[in-house]
N, C-alpha and C positions, 0 to 999 in steps of 0.2 A: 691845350694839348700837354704842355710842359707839365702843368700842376696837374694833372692825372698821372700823370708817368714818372712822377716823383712821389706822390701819396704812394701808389700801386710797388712803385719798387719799397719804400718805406716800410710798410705793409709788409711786403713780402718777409724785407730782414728779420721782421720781428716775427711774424713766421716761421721763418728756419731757426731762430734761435727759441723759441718756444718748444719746437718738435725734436730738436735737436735736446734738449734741456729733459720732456716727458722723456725722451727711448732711453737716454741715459739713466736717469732715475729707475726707469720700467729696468731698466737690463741689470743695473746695480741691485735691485730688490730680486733678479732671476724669477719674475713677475712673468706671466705666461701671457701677460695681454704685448708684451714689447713682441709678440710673433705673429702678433694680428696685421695682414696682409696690406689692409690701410695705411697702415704706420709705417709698411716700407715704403708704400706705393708713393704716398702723399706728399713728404719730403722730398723726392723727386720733382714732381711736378711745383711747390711752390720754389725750389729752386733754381728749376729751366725756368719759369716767370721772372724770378730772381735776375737771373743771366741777361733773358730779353729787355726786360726793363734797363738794365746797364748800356745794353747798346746802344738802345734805343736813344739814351740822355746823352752817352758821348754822341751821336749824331744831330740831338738837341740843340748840343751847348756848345757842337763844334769842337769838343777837348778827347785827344784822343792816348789811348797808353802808348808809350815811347815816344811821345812829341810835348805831352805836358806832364810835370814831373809828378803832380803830385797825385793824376788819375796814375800811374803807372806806381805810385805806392798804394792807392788802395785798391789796385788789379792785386797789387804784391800780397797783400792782406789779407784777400778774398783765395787766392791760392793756399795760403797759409790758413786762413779759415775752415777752410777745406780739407786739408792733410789732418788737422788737429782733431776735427770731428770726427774724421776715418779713424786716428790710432783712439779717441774714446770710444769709439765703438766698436770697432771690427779689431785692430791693429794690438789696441794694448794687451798684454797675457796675462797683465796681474794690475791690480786696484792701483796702484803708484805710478803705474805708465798708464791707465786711462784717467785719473787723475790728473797726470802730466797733460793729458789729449784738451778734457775741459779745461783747465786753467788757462790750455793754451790758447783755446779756440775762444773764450771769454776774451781774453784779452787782445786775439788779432780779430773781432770784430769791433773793440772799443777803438782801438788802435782805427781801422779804418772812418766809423764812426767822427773822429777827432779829425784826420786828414779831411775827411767830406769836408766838416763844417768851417774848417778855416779857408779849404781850397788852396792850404799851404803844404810845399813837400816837406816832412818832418825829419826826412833819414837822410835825404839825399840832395 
C-alpha cells in the first residue's frame, strides 16, 4: 500500500509542476490554448490527489505536521508552492513579479523535494 501511495503522490508532483510549467509558458506566449478549459480543470484535480496522497502517507508513516518537524517544513513548502504559482499566474501584473512567482515556486518545491528525501528539518 505504502509504495503505491508514494509512486501515485510522486507522480502527481511531477504533474503539477509539469502543468503548472505548460500554463506558464502558454500565458507568457498570450497563447489562446492557456484558456482551454482542461488546462484549468486538470491542475485542480491532479493537485486534490496531490493533497490526498499527502495524508494518506502522514497516516502511513505515522508523521504528522506540527508534531514532526520536518513534515511541517514541507507542509511549509507546499503552502509556499502554492502562493508562488498563484502570483505566476493570476497574482503577478507584470513579467518580473511572475517571474518572481516561477522562480519561486521552482524553488519551494526543490526546497520540499530536499526536506522529503533527508526527512531532516532544514530551517527549523
Amino acid at each position: 500500500m505504502y509504495e503505491i501511495v508514494k509512486h501515485t503522490h510522486l507522480t502527481a508532483i511531477a504533474l503539477s509542476v509539469l502543468l503548472f510549467l505548460v500554463r506558464f509558458v502558454l500565458n507568457a506566449l498570450q497563447s489562446p490554448m492557456a484558456q482551454k478549459k482542461w488546462l484549468k480543470i486538470v491542475p485542480h484535480i491532479v493537485d486534490t490527489v496531490l493533497l490526498i496522497t499527502v495524508v494518506t502517507l502522514c497516516i502511513l508513516l505515522k508523521q504528522y505536521p506540527f508534531v514532526d518537524a520536518w513534515v511541517t517544513e514541507k507542509l511549509l513548502a507546499l503552502v509556499m508552492y502554492i502562493f508562488m504559482v498563484t502570483l505566476a499566474l493570476k497574482l503577478g501584473r507584470n513579467g518580473l513579479m511572475r517571474g518572481v512567482g516561477l522562480v519561486g515556486a521552482l524553488c519551494s518545491i526543490a526546497y520540499a523535494g530536499m526536506v522529503a528525501v533527508s526527512k531532516q528539518p532544514i530551517l527549523f
